[in-house]
N, C-alpha and C positions, 0 to 999 in steps of 0.2 A: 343802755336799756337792757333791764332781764331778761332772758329767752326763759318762760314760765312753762314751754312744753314737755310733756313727760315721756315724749320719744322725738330721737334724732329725726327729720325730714330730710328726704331724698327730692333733688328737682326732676321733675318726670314733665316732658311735653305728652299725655297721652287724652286721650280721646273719651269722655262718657257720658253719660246719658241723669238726668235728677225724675225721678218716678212718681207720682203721686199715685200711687196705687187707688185711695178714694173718687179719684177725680178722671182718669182713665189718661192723662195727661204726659209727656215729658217735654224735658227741655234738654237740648244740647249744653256741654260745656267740656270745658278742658283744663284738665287736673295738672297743676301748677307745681305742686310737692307732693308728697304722700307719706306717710310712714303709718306704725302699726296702729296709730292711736286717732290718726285723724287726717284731712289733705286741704287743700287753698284750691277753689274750684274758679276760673273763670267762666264768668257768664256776663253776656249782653247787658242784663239788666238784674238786678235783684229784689226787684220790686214783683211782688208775688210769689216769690218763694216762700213756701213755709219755713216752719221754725225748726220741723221734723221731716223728713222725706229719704226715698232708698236709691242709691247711688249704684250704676251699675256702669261698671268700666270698660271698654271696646274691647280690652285685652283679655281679662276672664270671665265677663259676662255674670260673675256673679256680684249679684244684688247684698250691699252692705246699708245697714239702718244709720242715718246720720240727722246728727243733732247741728244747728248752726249756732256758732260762737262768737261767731263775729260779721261786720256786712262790709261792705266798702263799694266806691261806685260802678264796680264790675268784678269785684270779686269777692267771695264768701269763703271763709273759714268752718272746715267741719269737724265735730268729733263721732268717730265711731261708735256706736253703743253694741 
């Protein structure tokens, strides 16, 4: 199988938060890999996550805009915008 990503991923067990800023909303999850261009978020469920939403990490607290690329039954693929 190709690896079609356009940056190497790091396995990270760390801790964050998915934002819905419109909705006043978040949801736990834990970031699986990471790297500069995008990360594999665990979550419960991913039914009702958006398509778009801002990803904010326990470790730097700052808020990154992520796109989803992909869904699975507990876990989502993001890319950074």
């Amino acid at each position: 199988m190709e690896d079609k990503r356009r940056a190497l991923r790091s396995r990270v067990l760390r801790g964050g938060v998915i934002s819905f800023r419109q909705l006043g909303t978040t949801i736990d999850c834990t970031m699986r890999n990471l790297s500069e261009t995008g990360a594999c978020l665990m979550v419960t469920s991913p039914v009702g996550i958006p398509s778009e939403f801002e990803l904010v990490s326990d470790r730097d607290k700052v808020p990154r805009h992520c796109r989803v690329v992909w869904r699975a039954a507990d876990r989502i693929g993001v890319a950074f915008e």
